[in-house]
N, C-alpha and C positions, 0 to 999 in steps of 0.2 A: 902312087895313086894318080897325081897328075898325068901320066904318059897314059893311063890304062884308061882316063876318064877323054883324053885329048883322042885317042884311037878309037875309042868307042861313039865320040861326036864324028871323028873324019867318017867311019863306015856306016853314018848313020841310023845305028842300034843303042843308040844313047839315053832315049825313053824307054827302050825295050830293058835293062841290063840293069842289079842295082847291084855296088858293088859296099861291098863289107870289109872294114878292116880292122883287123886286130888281131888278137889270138884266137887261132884257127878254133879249136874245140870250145872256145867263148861263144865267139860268132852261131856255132852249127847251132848250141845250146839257145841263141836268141830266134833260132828259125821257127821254131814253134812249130803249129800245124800247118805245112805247104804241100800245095802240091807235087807230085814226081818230077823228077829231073830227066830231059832225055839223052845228056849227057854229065857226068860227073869227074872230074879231073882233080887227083890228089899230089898235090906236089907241094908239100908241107914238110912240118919236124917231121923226120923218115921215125922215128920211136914210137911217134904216136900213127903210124901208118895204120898196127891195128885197128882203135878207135875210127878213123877216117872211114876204114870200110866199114865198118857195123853204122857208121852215119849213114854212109853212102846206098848201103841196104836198106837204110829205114827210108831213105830217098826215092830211092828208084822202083821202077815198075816194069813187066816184062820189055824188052825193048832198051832198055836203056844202059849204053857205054858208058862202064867206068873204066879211067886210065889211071895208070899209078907210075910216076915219073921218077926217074933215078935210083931204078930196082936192081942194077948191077954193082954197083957199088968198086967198080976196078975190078970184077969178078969175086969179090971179098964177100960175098953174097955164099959163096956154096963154102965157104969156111965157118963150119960149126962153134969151132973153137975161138972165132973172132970175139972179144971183147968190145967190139965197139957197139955203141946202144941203138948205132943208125943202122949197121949191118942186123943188127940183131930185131930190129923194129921191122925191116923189110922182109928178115926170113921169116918172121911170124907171120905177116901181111902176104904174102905168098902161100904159106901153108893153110891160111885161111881161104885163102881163094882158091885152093885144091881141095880144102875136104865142105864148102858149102856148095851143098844141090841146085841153090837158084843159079850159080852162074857157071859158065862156060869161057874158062879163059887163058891165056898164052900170055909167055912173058918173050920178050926179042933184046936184044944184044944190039946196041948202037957202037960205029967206032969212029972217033972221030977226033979231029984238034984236043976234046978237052978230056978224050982217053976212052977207056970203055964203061960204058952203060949202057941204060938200058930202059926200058919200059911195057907196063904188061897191060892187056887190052880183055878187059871182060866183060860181057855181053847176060844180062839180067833176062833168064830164061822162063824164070815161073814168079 
């Protein structure tokens, strides 16, 4: 929180910005009634990725990017049989964002130094 609060005074959005910390689905739960978000970025427990999005829906309003970070998982992502809770948190969080009508959205394939991943970009349509 120091670096994010120290980055946030250098680009002067320091008043504009309030940041929260703790456990992710604590925190959304202290948000109460806010206004929409016009972007929303999930890069949390990958398990609870589903949660995140049904936040993230109750957040947004047509117009507004949500992103969901670290959706490839080493490609371990299209392996059904995967046992693990963070592959398995991300296929549901996917599958979700394929069969809901408000959004419109694409997942991409990053490749890089820290291997393959990924990230999906969806766009809050109705």
């Amino acid at each position: 929180m120091p670096v994010a609060r120290e980055n946030l005074q250098l680009a002067g959005v320091d008043q504009q910005v309030t940041l929260r910390e703790g456990p992710a689905l604590q925190s959304l739960e202290a948000l109460g009634a806010c206004p929409a978000f016009d972007l929303i970025f999930i890069d949390a427990d990958k398990p609870n990725n589903p949660h995140y999005l049904r936040w993230a829906l109750r957040y947004s309003r047509p117009g507004t990017l949500i992103i969901g970070d670290n959706v490839v998982r080493d490609g371990e992502v299209v392996n059904p049989q995967s046992a693990d809770e963070r592959v398995q948190g991300v296929r549901q969080f996917i599958e979700m964002m394929g069969a809901e009508p408000r959004l419109t959205a694409t997942a991409l394939q990053t490749v890089g130094t820290k291997g393959w991943d990924g990230f999906t970009l969806a766009w809050v349509n109705a």
